[in-house]
C-alpha positions, 0 to 999 in steps of 0.5 A: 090821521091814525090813532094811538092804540095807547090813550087815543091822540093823534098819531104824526110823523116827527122825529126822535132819538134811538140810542143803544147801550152795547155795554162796552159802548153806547149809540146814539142816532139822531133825527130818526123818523118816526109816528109820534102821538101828539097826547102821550109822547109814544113813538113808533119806527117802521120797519125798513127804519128799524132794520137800518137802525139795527145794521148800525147798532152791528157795525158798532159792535164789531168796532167796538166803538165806545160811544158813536152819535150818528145823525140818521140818513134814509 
């Protein structure tokens, strides 16, 4: 398992919510994978989750929605 660069919990694979305040509107992506530290709570996204997250942070801007809540699709 890898450690928390943090407090040094374990780090494991889970899930949490990212949410975005666009001023105009809010996101909110449901079930989002990420490593999670057992002891201190802090969350980690890879990468290629990162960049999904932000094409749907861009489409809702350009739509101006004022709130979406999605639910994460790998």
């Amino acid at each position: 398992m890898e450690k928390c660069p943090l407090c040094g919990g374990e780090k494991k694979q889970g899930y949490t919510i990212y949410s975005v305040d666009l001023n105009f509107g809010v996101v909110v992506v449901k079930k989002v994978p990420a490593m999670i530290c057992s002891q201190c709570g802090e969350e980690w996204i890879d990468s290629k989750t990162a960049k999904k997250l932000e094409n749907i942070v861009n489409s809702a801007r350009q739509t101006h929605s004022e709130l979406e809540v999605l639910s994460f699709q790998p």
